[in-house]
Every structure is written in structure tokens, then in C-alpha cells.
PDB file of N, CA, C, O and CB in Angstrom:
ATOM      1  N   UNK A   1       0.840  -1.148   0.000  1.00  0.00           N
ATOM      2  CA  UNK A   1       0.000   0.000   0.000  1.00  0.00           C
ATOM      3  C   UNK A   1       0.900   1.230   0.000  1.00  0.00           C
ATOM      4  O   UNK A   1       1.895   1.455   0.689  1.00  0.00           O
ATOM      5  CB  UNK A   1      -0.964  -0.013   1.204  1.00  0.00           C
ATOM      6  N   UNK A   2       0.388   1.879  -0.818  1.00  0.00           N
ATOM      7  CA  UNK A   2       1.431   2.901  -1.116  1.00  0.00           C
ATOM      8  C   UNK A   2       0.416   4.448  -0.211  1.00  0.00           C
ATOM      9  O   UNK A   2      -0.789   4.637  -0.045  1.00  0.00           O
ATOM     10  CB  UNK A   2       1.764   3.019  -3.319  1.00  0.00           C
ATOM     11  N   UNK A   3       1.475   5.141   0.115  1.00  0.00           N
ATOM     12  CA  UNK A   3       0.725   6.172   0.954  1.00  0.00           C
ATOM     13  C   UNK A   3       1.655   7.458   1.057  1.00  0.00           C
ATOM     14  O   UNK A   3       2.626   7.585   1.803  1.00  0.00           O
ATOM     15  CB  UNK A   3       0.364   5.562   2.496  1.00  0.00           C
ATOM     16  N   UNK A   4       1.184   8.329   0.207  1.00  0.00           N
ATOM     17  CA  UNK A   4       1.962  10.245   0.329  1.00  0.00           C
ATOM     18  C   UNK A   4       1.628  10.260   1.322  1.00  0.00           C
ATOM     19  O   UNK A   4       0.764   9.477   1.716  1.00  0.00           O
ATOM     20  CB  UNK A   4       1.477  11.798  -0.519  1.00  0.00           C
ATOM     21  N   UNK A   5       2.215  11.194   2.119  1.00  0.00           N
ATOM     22  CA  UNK A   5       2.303  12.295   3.133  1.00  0.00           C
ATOM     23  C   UNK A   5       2.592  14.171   2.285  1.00  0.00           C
ATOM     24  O   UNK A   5       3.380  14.627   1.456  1.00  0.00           O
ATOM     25  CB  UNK A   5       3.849  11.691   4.256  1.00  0.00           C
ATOM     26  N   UNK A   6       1.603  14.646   2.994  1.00  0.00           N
ATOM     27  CA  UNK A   6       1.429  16.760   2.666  1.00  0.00           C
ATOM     28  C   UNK A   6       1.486  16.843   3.966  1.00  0.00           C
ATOM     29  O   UNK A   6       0.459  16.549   4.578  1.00  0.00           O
ATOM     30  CB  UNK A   6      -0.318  17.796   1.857  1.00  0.00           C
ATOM     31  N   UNK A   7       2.808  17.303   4.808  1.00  0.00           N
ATOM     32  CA  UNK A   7       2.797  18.191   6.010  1.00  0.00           C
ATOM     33  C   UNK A   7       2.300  16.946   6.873  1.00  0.00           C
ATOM     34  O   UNK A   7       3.122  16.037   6.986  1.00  0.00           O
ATOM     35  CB  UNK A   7       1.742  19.712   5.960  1.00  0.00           C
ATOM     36  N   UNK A   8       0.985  16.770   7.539  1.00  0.00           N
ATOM     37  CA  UNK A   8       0.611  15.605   8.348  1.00  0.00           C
ATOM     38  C   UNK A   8      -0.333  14.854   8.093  1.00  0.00           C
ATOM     39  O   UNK A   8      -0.689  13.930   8.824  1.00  0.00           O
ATOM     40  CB  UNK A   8       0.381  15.850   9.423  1.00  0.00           C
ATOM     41  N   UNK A   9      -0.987  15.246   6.732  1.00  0.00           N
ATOM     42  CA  UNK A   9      -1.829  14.552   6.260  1.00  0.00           C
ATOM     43  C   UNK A   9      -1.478  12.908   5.654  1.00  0.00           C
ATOM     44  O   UNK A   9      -0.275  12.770   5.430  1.00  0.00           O
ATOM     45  CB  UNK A   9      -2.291  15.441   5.369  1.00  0.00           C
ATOM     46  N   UNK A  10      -2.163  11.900   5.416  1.00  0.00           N
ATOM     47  CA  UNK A  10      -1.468  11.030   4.260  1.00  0.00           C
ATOM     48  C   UNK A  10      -2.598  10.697   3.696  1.00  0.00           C
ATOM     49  O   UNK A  10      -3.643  10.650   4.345  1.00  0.00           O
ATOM     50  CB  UNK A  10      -0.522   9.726   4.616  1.00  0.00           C
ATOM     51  N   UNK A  11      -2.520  10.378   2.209  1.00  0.00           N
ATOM     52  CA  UNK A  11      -3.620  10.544   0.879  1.00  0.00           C
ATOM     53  C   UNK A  11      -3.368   8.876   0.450  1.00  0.00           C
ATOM     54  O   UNK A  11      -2.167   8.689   0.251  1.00  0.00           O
ATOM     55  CB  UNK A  11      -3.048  12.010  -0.690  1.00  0.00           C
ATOM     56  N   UNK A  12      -3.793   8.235   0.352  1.00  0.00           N
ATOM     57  CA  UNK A  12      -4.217   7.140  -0.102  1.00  0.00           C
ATOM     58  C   UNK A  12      -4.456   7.157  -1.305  1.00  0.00           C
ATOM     59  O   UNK A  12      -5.372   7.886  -1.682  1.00  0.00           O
ATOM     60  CB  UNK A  12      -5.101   6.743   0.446  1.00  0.00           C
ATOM     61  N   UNK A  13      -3.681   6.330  -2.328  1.00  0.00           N
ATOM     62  CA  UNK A  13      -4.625   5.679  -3.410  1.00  0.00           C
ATOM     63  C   UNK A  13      -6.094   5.501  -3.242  1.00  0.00           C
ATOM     64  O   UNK A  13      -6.676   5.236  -2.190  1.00  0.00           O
ATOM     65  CB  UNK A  13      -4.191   4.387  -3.658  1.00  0.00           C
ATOM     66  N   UNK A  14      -6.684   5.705  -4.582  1.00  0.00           N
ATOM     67  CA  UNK A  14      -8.438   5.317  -4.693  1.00  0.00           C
ATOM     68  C   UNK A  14      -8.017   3.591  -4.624  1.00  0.00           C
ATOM     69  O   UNK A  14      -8.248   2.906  -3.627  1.00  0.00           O
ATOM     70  CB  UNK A  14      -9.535   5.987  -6.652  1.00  0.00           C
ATOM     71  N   UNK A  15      -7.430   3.114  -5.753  1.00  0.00           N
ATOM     72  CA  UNK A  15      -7.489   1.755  -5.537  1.00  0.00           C
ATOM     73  C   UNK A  15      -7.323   0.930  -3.690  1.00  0.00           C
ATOM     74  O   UNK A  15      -8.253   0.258  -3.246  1.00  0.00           O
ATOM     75  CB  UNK A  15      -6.255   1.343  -6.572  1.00  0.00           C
ATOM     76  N   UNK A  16      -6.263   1.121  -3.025  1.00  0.00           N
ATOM     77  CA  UNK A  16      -6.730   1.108  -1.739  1.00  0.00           C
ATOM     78  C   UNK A  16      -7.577   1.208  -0.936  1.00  0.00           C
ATOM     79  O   UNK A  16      -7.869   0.259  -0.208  1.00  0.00           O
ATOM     80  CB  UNK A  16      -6.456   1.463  -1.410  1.00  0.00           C
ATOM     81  N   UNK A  17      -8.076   2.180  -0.880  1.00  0.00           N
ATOM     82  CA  UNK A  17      -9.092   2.260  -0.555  1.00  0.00           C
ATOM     83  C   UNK A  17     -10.872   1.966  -1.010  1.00  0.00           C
ATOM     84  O   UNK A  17     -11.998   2.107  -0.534  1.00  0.00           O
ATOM     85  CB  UNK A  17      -8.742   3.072  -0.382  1.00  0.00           C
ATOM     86  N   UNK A  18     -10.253   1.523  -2.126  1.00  0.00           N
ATOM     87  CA  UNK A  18     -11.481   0.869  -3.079  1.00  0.00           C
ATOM     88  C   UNK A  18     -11.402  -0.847  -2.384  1.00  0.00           C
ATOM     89  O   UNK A  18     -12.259  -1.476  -1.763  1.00  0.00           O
ATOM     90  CB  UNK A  18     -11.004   0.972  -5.253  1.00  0.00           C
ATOM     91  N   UNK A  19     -10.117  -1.196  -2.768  1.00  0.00           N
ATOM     92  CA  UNK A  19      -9.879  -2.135  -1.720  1.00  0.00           C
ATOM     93  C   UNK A  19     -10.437  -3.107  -0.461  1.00  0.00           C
ATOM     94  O   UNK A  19     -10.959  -4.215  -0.342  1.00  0.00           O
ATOM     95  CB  UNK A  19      -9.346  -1.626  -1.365  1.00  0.00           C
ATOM     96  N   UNK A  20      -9.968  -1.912   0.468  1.00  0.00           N
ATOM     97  CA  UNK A  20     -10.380  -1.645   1.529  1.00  0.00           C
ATOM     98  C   UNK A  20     -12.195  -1.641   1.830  1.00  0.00           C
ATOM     99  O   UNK A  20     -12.905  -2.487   2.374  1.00  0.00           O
ATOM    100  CB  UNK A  20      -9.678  -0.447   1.686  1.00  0.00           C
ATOM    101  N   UNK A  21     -12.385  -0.872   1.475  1.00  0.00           N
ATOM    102  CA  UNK A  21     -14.162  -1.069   0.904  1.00  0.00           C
ATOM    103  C   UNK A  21     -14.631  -2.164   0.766  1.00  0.00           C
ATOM    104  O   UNK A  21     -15.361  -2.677   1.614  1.00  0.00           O
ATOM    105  CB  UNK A  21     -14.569  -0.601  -0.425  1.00  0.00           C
ATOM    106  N   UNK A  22     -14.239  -2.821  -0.524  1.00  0.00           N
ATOM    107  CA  UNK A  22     -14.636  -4.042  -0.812  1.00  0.00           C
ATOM    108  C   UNK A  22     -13.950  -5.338  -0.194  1.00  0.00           C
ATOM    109  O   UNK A  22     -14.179  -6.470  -0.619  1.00  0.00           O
ATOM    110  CB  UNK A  22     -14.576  -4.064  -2.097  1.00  0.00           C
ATOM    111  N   UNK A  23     -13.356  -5.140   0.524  1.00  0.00           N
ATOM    112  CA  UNK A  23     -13.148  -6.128   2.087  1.00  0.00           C
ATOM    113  C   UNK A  23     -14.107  -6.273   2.774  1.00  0.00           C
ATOM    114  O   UNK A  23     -14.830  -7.257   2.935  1.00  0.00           O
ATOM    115  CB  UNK A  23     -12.247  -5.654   3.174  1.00  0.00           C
ATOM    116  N   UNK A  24     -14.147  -4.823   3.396  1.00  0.00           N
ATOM    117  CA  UNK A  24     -15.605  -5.037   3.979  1.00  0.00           C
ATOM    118  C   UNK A  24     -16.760  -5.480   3.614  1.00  0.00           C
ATOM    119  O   UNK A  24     -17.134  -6.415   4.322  1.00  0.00           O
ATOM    120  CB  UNK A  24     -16.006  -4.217   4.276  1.00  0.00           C
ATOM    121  N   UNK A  25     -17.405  -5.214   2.874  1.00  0.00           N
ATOM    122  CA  UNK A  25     -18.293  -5.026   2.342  1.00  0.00           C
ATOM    123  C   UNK A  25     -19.035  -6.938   2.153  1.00  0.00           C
ATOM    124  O   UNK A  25     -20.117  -7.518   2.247  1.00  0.00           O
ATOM    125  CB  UNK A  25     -17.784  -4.018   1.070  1.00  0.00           C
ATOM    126  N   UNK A  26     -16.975  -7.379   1.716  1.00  0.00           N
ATOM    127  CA  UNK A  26     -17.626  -8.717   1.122  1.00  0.00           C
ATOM    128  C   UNK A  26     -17.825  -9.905   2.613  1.00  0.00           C
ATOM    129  O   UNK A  26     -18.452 -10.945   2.815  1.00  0.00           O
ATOM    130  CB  UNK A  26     -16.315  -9.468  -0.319  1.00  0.00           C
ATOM    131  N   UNK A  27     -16.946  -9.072   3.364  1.00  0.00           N
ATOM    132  CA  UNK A  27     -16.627  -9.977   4.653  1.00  0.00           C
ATOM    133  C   UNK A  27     -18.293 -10.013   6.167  1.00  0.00           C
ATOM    134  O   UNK A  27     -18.773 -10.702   7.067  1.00  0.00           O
ATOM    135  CB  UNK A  27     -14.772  -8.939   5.452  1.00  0.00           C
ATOM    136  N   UNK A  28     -18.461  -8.696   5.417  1.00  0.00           N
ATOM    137  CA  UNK A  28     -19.776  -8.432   6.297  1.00  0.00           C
ATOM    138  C   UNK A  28     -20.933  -8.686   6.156  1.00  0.00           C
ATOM    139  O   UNK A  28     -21.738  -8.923   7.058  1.00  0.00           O
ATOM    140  CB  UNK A  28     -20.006  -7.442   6.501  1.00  0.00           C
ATOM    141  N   UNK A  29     -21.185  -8.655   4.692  1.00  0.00           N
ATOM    142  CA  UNK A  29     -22.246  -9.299   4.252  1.00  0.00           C
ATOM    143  C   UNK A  29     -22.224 -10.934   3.427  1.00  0.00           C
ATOM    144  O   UNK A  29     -23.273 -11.462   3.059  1.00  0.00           O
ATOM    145  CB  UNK A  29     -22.753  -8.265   3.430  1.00  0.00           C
ATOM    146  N   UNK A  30     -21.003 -11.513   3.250  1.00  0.00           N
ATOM    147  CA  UNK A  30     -20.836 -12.534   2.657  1.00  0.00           C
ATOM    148  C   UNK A  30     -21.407 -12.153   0.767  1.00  0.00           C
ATOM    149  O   UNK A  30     -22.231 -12.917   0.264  1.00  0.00           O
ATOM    150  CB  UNK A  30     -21.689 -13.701   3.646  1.00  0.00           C
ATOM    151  N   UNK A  31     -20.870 -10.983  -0.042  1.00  0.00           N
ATOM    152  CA  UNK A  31     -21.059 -10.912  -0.843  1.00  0.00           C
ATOM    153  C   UNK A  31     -21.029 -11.888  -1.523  1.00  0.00           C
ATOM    154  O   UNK A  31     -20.288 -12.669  -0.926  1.00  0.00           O
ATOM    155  CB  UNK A  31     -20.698 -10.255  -1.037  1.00  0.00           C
ATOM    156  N   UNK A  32     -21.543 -12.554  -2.838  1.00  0.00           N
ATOM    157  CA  UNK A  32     -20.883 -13.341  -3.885  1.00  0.00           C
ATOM    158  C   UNK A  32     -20.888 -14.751  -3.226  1.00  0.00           C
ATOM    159  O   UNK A  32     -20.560 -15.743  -3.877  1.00  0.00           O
ATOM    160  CB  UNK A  32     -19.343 -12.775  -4.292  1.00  0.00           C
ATOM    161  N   UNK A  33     -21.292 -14.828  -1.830  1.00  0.00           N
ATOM    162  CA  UNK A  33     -21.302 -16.433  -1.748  1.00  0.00           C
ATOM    163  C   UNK A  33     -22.923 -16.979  -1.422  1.00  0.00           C
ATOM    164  O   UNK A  33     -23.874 -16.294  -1.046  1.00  0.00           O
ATOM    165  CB  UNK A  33     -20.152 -16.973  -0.365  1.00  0.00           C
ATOM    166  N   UNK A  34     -22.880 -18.325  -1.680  1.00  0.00           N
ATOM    167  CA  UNK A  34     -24.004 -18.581  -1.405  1.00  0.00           C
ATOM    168  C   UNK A  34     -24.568 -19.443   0.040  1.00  0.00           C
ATOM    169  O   UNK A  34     -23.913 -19.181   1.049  1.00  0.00           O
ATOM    170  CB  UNK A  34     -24.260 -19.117  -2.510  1.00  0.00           C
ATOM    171  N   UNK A  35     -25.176 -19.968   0.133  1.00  0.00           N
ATOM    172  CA  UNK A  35     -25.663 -20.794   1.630  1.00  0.00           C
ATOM    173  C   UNK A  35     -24.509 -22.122   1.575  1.00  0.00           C
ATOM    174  O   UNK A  35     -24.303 -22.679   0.496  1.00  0.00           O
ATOM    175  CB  UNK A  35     -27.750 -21.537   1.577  1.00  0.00           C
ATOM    176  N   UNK A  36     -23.989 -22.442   2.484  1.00  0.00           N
ATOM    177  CA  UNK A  36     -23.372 -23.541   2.486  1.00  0.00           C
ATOM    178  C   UNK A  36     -24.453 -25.429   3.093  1.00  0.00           C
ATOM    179  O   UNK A  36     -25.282 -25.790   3.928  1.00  0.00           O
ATOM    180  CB  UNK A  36     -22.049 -22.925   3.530  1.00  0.00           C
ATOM    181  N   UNK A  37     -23.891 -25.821   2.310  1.00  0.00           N
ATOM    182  CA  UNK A  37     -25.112 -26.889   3.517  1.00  0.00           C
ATOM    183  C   UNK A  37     -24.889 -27.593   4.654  1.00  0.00           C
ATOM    184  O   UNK A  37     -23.895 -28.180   5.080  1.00  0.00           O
ATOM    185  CB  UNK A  37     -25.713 -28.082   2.949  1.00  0.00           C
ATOM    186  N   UNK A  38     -25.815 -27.457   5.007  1.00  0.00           N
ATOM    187  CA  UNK A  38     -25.780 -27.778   6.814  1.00  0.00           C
ATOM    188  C   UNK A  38     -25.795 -29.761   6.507  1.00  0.00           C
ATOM    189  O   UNK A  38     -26.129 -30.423   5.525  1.00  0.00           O
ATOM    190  CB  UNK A  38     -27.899 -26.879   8.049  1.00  0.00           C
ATOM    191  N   UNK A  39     -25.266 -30.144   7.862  1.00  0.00           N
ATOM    192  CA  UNK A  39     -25.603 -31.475   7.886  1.00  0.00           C
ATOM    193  C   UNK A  39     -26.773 -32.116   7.614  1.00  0.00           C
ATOM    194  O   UNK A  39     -27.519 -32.067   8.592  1.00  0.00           O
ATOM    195  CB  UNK A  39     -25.381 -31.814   8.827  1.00  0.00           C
ATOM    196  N   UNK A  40     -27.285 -32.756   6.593  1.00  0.00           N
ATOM    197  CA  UNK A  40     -28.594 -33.524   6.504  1.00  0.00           C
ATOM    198  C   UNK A  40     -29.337 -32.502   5.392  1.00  0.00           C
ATOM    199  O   UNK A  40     -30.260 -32.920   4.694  1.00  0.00           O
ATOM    200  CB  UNK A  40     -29.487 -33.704   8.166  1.00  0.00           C
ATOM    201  N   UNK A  41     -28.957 -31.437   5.319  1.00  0.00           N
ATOM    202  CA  UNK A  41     -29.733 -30.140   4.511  1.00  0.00           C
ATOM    203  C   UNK A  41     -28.991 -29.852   3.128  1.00  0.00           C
ATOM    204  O   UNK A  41     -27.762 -29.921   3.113  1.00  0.00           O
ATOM    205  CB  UNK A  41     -29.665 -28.585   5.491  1.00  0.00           C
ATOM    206  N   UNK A  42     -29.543 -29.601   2.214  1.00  0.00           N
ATOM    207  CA  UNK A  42     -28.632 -28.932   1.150  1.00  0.00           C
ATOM    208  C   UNK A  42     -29.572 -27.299   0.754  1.00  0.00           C
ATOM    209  O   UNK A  42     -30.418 -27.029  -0.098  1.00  0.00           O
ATOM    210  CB  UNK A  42     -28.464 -30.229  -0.474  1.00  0.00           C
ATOM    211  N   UNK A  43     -29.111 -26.740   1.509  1.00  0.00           N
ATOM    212  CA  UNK A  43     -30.405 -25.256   1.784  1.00  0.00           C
ATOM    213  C   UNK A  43     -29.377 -24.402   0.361  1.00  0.00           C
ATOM    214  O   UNK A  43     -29.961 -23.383  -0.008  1.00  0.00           O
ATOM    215  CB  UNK A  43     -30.328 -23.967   4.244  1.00  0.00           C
ATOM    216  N   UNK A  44     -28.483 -24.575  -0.161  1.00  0.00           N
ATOM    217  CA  UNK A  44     -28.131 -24.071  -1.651  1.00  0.00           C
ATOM    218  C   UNK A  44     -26.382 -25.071  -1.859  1.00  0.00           C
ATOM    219  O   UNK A  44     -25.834 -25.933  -1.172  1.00  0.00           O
ATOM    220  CB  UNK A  44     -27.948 -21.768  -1.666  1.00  0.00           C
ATOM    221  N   UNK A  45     -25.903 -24.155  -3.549  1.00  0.00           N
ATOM    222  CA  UNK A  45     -24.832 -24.982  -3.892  1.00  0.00           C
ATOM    223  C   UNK A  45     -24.098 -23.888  -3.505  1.00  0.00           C
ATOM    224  O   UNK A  45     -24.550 -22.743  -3.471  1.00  0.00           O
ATOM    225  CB  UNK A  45     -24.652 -25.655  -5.334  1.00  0.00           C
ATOM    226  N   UNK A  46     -22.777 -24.266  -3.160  1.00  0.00           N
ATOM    227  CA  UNK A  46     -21.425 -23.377  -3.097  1.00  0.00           C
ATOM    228  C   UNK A  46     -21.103 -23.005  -4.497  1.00  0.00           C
ATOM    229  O   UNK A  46     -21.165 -23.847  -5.393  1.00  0.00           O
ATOM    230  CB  UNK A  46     -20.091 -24.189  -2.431  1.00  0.00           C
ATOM    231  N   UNK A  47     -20.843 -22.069  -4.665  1.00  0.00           N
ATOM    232  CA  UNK A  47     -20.428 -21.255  -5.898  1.00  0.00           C
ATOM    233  C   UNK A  47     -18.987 -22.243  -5.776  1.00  0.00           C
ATOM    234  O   UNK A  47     -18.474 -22.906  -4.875  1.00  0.00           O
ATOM    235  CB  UNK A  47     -20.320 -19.192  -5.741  1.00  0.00           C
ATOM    236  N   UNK A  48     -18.671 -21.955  -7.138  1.00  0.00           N
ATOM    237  CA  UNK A  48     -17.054 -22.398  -7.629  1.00  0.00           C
ATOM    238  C   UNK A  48     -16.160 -21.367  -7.547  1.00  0.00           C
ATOM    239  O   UNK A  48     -16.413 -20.335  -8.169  1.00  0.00           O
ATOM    240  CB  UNK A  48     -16.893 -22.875  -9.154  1.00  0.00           C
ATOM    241  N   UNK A  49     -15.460 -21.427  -7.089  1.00  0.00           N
ATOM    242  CA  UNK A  49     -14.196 -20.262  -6.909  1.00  0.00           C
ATOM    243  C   UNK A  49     -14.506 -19.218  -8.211  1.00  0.00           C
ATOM    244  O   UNK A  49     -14.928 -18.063  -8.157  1.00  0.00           O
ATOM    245  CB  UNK A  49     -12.316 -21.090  -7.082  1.00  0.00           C
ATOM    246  N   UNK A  50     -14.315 -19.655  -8.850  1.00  0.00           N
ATOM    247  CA  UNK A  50     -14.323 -18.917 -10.020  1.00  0.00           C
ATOM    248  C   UNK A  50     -15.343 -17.842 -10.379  1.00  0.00           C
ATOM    249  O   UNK A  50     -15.336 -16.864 -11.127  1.00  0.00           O
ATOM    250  CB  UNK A  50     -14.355 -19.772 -10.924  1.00  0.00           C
ATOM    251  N   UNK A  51     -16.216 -18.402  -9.561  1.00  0.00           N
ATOM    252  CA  UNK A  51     -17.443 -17.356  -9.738  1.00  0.00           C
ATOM    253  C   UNK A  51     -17.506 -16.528  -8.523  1.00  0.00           C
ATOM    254  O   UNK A  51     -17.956 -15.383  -8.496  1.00  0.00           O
ATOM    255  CB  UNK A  51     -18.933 -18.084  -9.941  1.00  0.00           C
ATOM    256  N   UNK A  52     -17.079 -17.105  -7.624  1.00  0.00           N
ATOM    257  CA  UNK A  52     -16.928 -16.031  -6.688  1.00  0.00           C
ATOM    258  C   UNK A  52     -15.921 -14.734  -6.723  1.00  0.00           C
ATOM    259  O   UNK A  52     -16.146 -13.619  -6.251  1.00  0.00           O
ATOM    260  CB  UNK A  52     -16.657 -16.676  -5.620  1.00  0.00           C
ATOM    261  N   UNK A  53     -14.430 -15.314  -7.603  1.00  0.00           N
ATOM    262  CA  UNK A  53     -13.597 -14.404  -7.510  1.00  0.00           C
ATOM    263  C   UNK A  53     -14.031 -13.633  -8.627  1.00  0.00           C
ATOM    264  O   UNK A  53     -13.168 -12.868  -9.058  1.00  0.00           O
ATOM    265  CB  UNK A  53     -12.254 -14.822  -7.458  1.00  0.00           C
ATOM    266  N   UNK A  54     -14.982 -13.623  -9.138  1.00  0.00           N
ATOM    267  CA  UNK A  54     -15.764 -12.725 -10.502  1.00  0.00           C
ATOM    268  C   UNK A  54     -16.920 -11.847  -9.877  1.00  0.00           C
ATOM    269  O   UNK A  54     -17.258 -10.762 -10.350  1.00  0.00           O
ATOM    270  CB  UNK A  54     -16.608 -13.893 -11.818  1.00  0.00           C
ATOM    271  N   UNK A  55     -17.596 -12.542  -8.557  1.00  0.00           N
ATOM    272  CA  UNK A  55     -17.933 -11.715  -7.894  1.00  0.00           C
ATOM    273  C   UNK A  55     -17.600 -10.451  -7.475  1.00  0.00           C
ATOM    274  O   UNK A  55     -18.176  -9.388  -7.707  1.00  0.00           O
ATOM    275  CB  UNK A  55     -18.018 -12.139  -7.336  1.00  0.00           C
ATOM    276  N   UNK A  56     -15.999 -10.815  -6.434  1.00  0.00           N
ATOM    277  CA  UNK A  56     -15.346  -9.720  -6.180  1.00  0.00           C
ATOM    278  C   UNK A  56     -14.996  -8.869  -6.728  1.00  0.00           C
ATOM    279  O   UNK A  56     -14.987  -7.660  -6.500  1.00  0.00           O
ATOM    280  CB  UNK A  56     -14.689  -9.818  -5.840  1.00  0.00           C
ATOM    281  N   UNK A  57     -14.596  -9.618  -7.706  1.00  0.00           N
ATOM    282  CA  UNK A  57     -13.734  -8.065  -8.824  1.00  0.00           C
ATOM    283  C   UNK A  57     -14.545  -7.016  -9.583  1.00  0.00           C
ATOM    284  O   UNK A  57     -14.078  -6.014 -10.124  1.00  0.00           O
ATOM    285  CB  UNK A  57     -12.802  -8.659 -10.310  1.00  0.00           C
ATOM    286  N   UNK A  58     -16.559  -7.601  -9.525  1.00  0.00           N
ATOM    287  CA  UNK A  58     -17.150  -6.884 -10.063  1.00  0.00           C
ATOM    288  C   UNK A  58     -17.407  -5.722  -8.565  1.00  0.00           C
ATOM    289  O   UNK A  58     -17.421  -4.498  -8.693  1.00  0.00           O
ATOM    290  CB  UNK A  58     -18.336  -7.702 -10.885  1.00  0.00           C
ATOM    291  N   UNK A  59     -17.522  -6.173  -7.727  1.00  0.00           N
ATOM    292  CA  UNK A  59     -17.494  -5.450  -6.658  1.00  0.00           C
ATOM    293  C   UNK A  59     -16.447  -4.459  -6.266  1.00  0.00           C
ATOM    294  O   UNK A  59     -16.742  -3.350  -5.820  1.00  0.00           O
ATOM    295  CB  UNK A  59     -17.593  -6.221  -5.838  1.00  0.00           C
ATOM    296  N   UNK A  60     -14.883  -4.985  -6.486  1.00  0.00           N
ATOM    297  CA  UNK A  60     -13.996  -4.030  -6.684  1.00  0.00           C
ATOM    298  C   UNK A  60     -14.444  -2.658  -7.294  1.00  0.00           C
ATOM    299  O   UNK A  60     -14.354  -1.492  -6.911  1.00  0.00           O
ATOM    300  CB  UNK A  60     -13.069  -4.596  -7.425  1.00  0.00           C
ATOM    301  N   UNK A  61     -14.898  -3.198  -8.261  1.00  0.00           N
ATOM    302  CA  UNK A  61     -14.726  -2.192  -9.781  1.00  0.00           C
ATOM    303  C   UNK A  61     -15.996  -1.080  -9.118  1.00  0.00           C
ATOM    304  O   UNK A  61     -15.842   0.137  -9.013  1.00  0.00           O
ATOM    305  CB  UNK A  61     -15.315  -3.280 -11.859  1.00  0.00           C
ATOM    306  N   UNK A  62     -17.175  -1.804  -8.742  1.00  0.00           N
ATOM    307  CA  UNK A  62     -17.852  -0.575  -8.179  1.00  0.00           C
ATOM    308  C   UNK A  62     -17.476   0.222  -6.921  1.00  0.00           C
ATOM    309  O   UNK A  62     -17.737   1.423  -6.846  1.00  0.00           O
ATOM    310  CB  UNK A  62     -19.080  -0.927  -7.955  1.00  0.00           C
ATOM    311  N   UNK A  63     -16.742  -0.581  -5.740  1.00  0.00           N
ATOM    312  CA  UNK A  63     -16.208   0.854  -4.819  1.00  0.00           C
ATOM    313  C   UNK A  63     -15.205   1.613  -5.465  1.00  0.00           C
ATOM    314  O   UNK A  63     -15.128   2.733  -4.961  1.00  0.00           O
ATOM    315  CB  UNK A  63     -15.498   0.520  -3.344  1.00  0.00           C
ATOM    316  N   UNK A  64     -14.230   1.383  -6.597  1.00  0.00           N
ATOM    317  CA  UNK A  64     -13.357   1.690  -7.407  1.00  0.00           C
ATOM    318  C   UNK A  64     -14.239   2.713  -7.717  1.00  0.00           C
ATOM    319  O   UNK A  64     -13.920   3.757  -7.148  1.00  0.00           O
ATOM    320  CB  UNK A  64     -12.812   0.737  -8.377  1.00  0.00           C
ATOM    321  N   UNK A  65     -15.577   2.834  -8.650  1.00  0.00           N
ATOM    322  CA  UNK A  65     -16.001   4.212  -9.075  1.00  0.00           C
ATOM    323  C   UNK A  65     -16.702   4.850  -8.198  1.00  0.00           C
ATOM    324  O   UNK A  65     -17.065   5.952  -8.612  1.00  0.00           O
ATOM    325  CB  UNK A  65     -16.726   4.260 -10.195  1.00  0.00           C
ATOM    326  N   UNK A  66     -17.158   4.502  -6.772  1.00  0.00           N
ATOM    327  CA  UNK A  66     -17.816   4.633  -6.338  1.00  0.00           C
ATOM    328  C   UNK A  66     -16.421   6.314  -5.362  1.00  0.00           C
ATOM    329  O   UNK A  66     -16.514   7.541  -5.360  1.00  0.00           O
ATOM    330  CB  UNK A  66     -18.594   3.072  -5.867  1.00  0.00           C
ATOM    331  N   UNK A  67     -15.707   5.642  -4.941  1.00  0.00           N
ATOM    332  CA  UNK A  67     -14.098   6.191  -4.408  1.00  0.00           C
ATOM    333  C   UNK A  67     -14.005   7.348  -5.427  1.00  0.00           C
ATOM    334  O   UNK A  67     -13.866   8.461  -4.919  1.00  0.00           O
ATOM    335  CB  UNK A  67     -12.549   4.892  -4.611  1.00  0.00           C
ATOM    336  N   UNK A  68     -14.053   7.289  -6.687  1.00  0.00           N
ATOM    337  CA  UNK A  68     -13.438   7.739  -7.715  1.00  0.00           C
ATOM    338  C   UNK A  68     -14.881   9.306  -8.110  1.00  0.00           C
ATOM    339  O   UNK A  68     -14.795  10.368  -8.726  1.00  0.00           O
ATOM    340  CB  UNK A  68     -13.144   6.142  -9.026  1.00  0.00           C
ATOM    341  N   UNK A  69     -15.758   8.772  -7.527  1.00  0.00           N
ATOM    342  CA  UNK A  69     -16.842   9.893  -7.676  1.00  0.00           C
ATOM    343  C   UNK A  69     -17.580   9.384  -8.907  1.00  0.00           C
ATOM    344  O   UNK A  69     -18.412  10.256  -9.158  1.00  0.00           O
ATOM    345  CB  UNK A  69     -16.209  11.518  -7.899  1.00  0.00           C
ATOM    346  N   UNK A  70     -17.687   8.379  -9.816  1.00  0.00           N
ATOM    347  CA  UNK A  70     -18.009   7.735 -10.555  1.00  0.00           C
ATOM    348  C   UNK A  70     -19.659   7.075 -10.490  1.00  0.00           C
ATOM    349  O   UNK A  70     -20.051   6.348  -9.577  1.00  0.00           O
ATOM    350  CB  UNK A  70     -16.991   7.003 -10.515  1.00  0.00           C
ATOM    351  N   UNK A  71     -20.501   7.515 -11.676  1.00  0.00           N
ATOM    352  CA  UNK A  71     -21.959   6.690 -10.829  1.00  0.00           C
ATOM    353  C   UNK A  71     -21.904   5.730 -12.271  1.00  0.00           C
ATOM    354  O   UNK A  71     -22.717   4.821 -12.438  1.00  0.00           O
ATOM    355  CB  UNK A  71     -23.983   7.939 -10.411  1.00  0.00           C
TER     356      UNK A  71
END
């Protein structure tokens, strides 16, 4: 993570903090995944990696414009 300093301020990359965002975001709400199944239950299927990490990155891309002032 790259980070300027002005006097005492420090400015962050958008991507970082786009980042950062979409950490949260995915960790708090369980973005992009689906129900796992319980013992005896199959209450949904687990996504395949692949679709999940296509999840994220579409999610990236919106705190990315979202950071960026972007609608």
C-alpha cells in the first residue's frame, strides 16, 4: 500500500481504498457467496471459486467508481 504524506496529512490511493471497501463489504455481508449446507440439509450450492472471484472483482470495480466519484 502505497501512501503520500502533505505536512501531516497522508492521501491514499483510490485503488486502496477501493480495496479496503470491498473487504468489507464482502466480509460483512458474505457478498458473492451462497448458503453452504448444513448437515442432513442442502439449503443451496457453493459457488465455484471462479465465480466467486468474478464476484469480487465486479465489486472491486464498483467501490473503485464509487471512491473515484463515478456513478
Amino acid at each position: 500500500m502505497e501512501e503520500y504524506g502533505i505536512g501531516n496529512a497522508i492521501m491514499r490511493r483510490n485503488e486502496d481504498i477501493a480495496l479496503d471497501m470491498m473487504k468489507f463489504i464482502a466480509v460483512t455481508t458474505g457478498y458473492g457467496k451462497t448458503g453452504s449446507p448444513e448437515a442432513g440439509f442442502k439449503g443451496g450450492t457453493v459457488s465455484k471459486a471462479e465465480d466467486y472471484a468474478q464476484h469480487l472483482l465486479d465489486l472491486f470495480g464498483q467501490c473503485l467508481a464509487a471512491v473515484q466519484g463515478k456513478k
